[in-house]
C-alpha positions as CSV (number, residue, x, y, z in Angstrom):
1,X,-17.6,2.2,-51.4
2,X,-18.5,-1.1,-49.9
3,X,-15.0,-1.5,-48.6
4,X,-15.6,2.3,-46.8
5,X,-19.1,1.5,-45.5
6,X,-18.1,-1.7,-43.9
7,X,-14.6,0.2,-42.1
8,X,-17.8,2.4,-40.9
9,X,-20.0,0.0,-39.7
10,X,-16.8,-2.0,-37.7
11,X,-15.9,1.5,-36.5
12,X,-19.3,1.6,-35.1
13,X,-19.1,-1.9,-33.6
14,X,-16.0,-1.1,-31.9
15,X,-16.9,2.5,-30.6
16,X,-18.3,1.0,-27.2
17,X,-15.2,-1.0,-26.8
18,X,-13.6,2.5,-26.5
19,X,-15.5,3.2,-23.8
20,X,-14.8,0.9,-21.4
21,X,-14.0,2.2,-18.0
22,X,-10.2,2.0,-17.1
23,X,-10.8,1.6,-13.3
24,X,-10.1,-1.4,-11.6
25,X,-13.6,-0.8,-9.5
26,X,-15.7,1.1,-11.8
27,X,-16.8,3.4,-14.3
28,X,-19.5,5.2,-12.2
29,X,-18.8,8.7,-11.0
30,X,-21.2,10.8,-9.1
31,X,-19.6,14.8,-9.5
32,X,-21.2,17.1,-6.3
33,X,-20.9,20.6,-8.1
34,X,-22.1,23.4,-6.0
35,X,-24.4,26.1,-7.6
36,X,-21.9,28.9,-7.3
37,X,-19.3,26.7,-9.7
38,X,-19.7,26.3,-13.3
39,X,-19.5,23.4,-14.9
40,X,-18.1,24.6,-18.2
41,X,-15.4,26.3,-16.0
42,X,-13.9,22.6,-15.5
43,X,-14.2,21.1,-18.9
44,X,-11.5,19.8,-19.0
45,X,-11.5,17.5,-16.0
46,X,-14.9,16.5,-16.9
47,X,-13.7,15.4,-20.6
48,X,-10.8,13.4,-19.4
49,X,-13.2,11.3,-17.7
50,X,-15.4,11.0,-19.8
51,X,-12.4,10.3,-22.3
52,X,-11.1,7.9,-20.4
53,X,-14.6,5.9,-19.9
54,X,-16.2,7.4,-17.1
55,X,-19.7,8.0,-16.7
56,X,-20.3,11.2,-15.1
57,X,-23.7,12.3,-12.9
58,X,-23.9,15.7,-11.5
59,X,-25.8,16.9,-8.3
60,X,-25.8,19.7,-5.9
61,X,-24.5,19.0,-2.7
62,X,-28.6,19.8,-1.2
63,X,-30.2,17.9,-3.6
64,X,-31.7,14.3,-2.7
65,X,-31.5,13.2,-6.3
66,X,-28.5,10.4,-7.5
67,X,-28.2,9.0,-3.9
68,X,-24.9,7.7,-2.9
69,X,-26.9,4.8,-1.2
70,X,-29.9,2.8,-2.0
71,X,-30.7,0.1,0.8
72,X,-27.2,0.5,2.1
73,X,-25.5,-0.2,-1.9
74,X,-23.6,2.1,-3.1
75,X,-24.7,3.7,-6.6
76,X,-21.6,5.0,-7.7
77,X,-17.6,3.8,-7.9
78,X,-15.8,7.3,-6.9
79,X,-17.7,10.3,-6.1
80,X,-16.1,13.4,-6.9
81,X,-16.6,16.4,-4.3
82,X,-16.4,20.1,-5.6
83,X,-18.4,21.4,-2.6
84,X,-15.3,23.5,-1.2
85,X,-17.8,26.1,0.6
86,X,-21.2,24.5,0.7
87,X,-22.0,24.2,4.7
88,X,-24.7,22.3,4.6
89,X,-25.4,18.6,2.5
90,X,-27.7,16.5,2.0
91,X,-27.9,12.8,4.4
92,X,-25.9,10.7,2.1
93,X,-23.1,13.3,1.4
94,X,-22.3,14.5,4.9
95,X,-19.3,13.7,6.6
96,X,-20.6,10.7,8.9
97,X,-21.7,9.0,5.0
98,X,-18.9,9.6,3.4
99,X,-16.6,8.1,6.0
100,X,-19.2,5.0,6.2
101,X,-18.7,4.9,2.3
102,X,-14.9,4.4,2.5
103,X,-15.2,2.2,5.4
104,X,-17.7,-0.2,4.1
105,X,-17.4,-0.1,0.7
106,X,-13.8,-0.5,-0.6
107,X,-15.0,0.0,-4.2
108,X,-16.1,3.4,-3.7
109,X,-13.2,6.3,-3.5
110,X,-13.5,9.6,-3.2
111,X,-11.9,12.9,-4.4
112,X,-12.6,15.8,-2.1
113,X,-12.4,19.7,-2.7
114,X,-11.1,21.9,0.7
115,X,-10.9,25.8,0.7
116,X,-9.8,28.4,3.6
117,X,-13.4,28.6,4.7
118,X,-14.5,26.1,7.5
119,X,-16.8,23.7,6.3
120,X,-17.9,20.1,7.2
121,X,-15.6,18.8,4.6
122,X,-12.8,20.4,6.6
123,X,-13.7,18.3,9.5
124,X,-13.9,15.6,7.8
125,X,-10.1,16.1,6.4
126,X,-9.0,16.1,10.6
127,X,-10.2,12.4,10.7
128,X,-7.5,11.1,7.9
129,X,-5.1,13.1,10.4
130,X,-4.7,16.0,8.3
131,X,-4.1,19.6,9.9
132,X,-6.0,22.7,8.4
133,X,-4.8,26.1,9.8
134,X,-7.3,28.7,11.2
135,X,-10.5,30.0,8.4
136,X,-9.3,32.3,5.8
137,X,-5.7,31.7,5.7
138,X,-4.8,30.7,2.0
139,X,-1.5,29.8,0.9
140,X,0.9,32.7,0.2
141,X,4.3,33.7,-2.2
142,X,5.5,36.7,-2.3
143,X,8.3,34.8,-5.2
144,X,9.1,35.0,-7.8
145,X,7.9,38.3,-8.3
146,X,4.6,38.2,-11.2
147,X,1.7,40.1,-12.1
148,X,-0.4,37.2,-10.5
149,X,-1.8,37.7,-6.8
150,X,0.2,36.3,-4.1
151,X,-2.5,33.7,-3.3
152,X,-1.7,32.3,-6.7
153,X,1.5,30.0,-6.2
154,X,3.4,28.2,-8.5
155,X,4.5,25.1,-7.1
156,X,7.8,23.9,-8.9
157,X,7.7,19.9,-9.2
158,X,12.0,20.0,-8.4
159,X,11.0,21.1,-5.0
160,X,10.5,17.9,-2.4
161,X,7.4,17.2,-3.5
162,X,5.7,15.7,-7.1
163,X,7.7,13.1,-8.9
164,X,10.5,12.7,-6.2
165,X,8.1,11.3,-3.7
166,X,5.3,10.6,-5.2
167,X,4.7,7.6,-7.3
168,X,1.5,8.3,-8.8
169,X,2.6,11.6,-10.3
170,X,4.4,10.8,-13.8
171,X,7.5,11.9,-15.0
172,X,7.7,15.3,-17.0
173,X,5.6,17.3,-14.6
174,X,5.3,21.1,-15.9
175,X,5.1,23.7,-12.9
176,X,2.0,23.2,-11.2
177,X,-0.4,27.0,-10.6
178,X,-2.5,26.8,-6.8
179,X,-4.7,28.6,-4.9
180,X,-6.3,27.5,-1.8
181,X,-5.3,26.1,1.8
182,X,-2.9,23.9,2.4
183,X,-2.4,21.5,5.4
184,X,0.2,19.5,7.5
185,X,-0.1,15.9,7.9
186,X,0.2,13.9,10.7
187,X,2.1,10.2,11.3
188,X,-0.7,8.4,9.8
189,X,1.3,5.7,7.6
190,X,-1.6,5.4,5.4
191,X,-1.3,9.1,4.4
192,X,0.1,9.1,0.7
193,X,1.9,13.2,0.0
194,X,1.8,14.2,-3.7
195,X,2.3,17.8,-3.9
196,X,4.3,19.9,-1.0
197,X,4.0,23.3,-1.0
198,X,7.0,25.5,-1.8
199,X,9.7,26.4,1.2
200,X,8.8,30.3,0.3
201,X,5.1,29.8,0.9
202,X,3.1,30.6,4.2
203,X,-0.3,30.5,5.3
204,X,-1.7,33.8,6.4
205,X,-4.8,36.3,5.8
206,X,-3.2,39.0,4.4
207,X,-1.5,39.2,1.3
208,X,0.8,42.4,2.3
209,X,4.2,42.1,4.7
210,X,2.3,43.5,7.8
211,X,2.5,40.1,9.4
212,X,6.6,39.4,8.6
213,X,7.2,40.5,12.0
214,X,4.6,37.5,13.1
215,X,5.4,35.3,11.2
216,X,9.4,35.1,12.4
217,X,8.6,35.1,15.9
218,X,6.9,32.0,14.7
219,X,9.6,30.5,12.9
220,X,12.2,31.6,16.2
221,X,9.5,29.7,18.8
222,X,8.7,27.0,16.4
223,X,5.8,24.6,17.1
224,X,2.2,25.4,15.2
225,X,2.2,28.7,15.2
226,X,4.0,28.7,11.9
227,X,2.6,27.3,8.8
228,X,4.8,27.6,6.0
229,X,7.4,26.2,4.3
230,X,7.4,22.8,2.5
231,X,6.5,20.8,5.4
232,X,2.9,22.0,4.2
233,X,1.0,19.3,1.4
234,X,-0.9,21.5,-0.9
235,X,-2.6,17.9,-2.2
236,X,-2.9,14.2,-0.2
237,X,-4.0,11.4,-0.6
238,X,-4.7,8.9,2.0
239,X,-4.9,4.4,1.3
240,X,-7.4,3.5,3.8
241,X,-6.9,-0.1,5.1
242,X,-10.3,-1.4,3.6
243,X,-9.0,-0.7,-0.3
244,X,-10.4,2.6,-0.6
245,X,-8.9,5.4,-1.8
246,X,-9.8,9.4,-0.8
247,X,-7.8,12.0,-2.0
248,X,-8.0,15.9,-0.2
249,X,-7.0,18.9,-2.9
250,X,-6.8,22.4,-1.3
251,X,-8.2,23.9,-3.9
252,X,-11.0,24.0,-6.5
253,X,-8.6,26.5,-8.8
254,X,-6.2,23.9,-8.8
255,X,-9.1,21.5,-11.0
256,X,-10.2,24.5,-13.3
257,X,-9.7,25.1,-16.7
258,X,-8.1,28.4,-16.1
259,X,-4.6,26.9,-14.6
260,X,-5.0,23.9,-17.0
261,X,-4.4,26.6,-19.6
262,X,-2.3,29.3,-17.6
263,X,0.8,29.6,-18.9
264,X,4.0,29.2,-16.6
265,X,6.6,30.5,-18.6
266,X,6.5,31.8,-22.6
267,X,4.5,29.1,-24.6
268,X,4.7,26.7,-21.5
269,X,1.6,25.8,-20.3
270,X,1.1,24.9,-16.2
271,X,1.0,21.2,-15.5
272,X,-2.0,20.8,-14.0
273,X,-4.0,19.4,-16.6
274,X,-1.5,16.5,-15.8
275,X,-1.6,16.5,-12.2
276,X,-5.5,16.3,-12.3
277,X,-5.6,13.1,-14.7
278,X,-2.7,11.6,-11.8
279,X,-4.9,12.3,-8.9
280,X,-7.9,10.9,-10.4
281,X,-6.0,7.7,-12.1
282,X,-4.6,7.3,-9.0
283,X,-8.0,8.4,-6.3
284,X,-10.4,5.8,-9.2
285,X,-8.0,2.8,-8.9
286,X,-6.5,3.3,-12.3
287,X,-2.7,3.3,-11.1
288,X,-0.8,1.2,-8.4
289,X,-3.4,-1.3,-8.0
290,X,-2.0,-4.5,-6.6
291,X,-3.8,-7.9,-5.9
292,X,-2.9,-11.3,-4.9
293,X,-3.7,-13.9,-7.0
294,X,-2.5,-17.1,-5.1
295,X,-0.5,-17.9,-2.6
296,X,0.4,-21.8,-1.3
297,X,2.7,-23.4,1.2
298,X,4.0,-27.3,0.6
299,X,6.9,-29.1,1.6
300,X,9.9,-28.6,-0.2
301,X,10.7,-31.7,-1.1
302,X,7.5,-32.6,-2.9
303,X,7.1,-32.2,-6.6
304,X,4.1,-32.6,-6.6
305,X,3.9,-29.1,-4.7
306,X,0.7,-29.7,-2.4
307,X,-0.3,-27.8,0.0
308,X,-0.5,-29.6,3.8
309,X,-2.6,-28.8,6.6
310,X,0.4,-29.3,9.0
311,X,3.7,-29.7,8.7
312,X,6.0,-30.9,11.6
313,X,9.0,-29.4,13.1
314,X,12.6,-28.9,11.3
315,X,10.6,-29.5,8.2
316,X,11.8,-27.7,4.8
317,X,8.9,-25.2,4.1
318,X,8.0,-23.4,0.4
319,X,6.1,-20.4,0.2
320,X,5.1,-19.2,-2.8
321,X,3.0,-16.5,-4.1
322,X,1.3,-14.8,-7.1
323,X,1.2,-10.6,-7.8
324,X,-0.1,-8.7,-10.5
325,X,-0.6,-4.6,-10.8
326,X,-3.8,-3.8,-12.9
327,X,-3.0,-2.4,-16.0
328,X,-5.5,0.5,-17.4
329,X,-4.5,0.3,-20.8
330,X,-5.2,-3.2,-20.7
331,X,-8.0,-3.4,-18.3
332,X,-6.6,-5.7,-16.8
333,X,-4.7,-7.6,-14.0
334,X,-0.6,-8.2,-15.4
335,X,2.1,-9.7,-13.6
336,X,4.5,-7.7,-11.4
337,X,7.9,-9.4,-11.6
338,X,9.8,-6.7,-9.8
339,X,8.7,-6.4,-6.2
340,X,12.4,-6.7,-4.5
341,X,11.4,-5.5,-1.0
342,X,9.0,-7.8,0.2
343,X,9.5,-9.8,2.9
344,X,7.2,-13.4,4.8
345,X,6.9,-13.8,8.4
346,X,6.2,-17.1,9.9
347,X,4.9,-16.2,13.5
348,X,3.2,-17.9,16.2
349,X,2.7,-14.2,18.5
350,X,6.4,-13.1,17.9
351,X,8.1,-13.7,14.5
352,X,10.1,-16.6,14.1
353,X,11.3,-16.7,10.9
354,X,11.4,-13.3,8.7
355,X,12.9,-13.5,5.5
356,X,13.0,-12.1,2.3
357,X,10.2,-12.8,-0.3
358,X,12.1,-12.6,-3.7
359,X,11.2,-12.8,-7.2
360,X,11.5,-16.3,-9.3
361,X,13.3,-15.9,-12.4
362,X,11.7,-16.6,-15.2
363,X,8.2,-16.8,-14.4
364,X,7.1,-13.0,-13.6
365,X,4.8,-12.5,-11.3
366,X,6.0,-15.3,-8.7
367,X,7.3,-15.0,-5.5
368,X,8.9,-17.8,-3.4
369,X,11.3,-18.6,-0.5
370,X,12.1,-21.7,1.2
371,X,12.9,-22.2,4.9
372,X,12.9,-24.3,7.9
373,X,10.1,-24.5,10.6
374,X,11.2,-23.8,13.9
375,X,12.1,-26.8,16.4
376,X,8.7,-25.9,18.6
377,X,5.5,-27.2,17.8
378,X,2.3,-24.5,17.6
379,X,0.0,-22.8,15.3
380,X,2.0,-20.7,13.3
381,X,0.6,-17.8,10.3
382,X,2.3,-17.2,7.0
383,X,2.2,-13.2,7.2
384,X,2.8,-11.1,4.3
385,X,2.1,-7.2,5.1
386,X,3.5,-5.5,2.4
387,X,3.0,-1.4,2.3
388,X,4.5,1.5,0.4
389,X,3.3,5.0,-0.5
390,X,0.7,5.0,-3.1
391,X,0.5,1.5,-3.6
392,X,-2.1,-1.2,-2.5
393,X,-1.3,-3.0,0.6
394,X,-0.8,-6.6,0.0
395,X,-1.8,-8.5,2.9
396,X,-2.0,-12.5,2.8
397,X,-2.6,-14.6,6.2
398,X,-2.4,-18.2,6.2
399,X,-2.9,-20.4,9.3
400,X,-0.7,-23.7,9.7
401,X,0.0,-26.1,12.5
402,X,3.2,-27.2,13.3
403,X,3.5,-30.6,15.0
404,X,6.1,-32.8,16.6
405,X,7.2,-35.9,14.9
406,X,5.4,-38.9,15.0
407,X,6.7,-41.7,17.7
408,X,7.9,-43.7,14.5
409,X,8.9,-40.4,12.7
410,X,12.1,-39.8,15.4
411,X,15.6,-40.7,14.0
412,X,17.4,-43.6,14.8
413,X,20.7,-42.5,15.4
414,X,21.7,-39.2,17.1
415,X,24.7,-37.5,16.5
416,X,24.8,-35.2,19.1
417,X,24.4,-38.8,21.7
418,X,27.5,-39.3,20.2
419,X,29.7,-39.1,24.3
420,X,26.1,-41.4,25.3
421,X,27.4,-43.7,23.0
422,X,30.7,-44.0,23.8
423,X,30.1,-44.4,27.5
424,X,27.6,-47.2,26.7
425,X,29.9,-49.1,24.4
426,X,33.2,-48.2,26.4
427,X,31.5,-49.4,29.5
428,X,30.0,-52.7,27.8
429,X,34.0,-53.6,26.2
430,X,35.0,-53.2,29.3
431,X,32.7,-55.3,31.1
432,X,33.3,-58.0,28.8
433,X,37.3,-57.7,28.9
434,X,36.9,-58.0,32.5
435,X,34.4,-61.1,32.9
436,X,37.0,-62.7,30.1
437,X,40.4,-61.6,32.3
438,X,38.3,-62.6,35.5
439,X,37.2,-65.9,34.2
440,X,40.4,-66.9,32.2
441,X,42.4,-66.1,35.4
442,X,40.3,-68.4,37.2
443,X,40.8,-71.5,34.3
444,X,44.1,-71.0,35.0
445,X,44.8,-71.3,38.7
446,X,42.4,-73.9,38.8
447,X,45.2,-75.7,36.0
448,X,48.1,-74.4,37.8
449,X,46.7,-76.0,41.3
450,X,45.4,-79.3,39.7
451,X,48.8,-79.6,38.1
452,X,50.7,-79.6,41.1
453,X,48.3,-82.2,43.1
454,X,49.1,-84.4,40.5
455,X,53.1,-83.7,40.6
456,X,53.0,-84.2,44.3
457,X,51.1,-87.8,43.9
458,X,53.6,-89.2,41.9
């Protein structure tokens, strides 16, 4: 018994230990549920938060109460928008906030809810260079043939979208059940795709085949008349350069309860209970969360590896650097040993050195290259601007002078003076053979000549 009661009472102590939040920014989330939603209809979103640590506030999108902002501070860590139709929000919640939240505040992501009506949330979408068709033209399927309506599509994860291109989405990824509006993105690099609509699908506003005839004099001009086929993204996310995350899913359905339990073939249920945890692990910082924990420069022929503030020309440079990914079921920061794409510019305007940033054995986590500095003197940056779907961008800038040698820091001897030399010495022998051939010619007739005076006297 006392062995029982005391299990209970370190269960107890533990409990809150359980709930620690798994984000790398927060645990706060503010959910904006409009009346006409219910919130037992998403339960199971809602638990997986709260499973996972979260602590979940609920407001309607009119409602002043649980502001976003108090004296310009954010309140909350993610906010989680399931206004798809509401036309009209409060201050703190319209589009102009929300895009001052991700631009301030890096902490603060966002999760947002579109649907075929036009809304303020759909203009806000067109500033992350998203598309949206016209009002009231869900996504259609007419395959494979079902007893579902057309506007419910099932979105196969072997088509080009899901696991093949998007990192964030985990492996095993059951057939995904949508309803809603998709969109076409534009060339914004920071735009991250995670689920493509299927080649079949088209956006229209009718469900019947009146508009076939339509919809191929679309596909013969080309251009934006069409919008079908799996250049569509039924879901995107978007990295904006600040840290923040925001993440645009064209449809509510798509979050509900009802696909999470829809079955997509016989005792197969849809994926989407899946796909909502990966958006939100992803959206909240949980997954592919980079950060630079130190970077340095020194000579490479110091042991003593410190870091200068100038170097001079030709010398031999070491870069090295730190990276870890965050780890959720840790909570923490780990090392990331295999980064094998990453590349350090050394640029004064124009690069002048670019090389490859590579992995040291041994010690995961650390990245290092050595090089030499160019032969002109300047200020020069150690740039590394490293970018790839999903993940954080890891950006380090580190300012450096580069200087000429000193007046006693020249060498001595120059190999490439080596004809100089020559010359110099050639010309010197030769003097010298010449004042000796001159000089000892001169010794001598002056013998020869005294030699015969002295015949002729005797």
């Amino acid at each position: 018994m006392r062995l029982g009661s005391l299990l209970l009472l370190l269960g107890a102590a533990l409990s809150p230990l359980a709930a620690i939040a798994q984000s790398s920014t927060g645990n706060s989330v503010l959910v904006v549920l409009e009346p006409e939603l219910k919130k037992e209809d998403y339960s199971i979103l809602f638990k997986s938060l709260e499973a996972r640590g979260y602590e979940l506030t609920f407001r309607a999108p009119n409602e002043k109460s649980s502001p976003v902002f108090v004296y310009d501070i954010p309140q909350f860590s993610h906010v989680l928008m399931l206004a798809p139709t509401t036309k009209t929000f409060a201050d703190d919640l319209s589009p102009q906030s929300l895009f001052y939240l991700l631009k301030e505040h890096p902490t603060t992501n966002l999760v947002v809810v579109l649907s075929p009506k036009n809304t303020p949330l759909s203009t806000f979408a067109s500033e992350f260079s998203l598309s949206l068709p016209l009002p009231n033209t869900p996504l259609i399927s007419h395959f494979p043939a079902r007893k579902t309506p057309h506007t419910t599509v099932f979105v196969s994860p072997s088509t080009p979208s899901s696991s093949s291109t998007s990192p964030l989405l985990r492996e095993g990824l059951s057939t995904i059940v949508f309803e809603g509006q998709a969109h076409m993105l534009g060339d914004n690099p920071m735009l991250v795709p995670i689920l493509y609509a299927p080649p079949e699908s088209f956006s229209s506003d009718t469900t019947d085949d009146r508009s076939g005839d339509a919809l191929y004099d679309a596909a013969d001009k080309g251009g934006e008349g069409l919008w079908a086929g799996s250049k569509m993204s039924l879901v995107t996310g978007f990295q904006v350069t600040t840290g923040a995350r925001v993440t645009f899913v064209g449809g509510v359905k798509v979050l509900s309860d009802e696909f999470a339990k829809m079955e997509v073939a016989p005792g197969k249920v849809s994926g989407n209970a899946q796909l909502t945890e990966d958006i939100t692990a992803w959206t909240f910082q949980e997954s592919l969360v980079l950060r630079v924990d130190n970077a340095t420069h020194y000579l490479a022929s110091d042991t003593s590896r410190i870091q200068k503030d100038r170097y001079t020309t030709n010398d031999r440079l070491t870069f090295t650097m730190d990276l870890s990914q965050y780890d959720p079921a840790r909570g923490s920061y780990v090392p990331k040993p295999d980064v094998e794409d990453m590349q350090l510019d050394f640029t004064m305007l124009d690069p002048h050195v670019r090389t490859a940033l590579l992995p040291v054995a041994g010690q995961p986590g650390k990245y290092s290259v050595t090089f030499r500095a160019p032969d002109r003197h300047g200020v020069y940056k150690f740039i590394v601007n490293y970018k790839r779907k999903g993940f954080t961008s890891v950006q380090v800038s580190m300012l450096v002078p580069i200087v000429p040698p000193r007046h006693d820091g020249y060498p001595r001897f120059l190999s490439a003076a080596w004809p100089y030399y020559t010359g110099a010495i050639s010309t010197s022998v030769a003097f010298i053979l010449f004042c000796v051939v001159y000089l000892g010619g001169e010794a001598e007739e002056d013998r020869q000549r005294k030699l015969k005076g002295k015949s002729k006297v005797e």
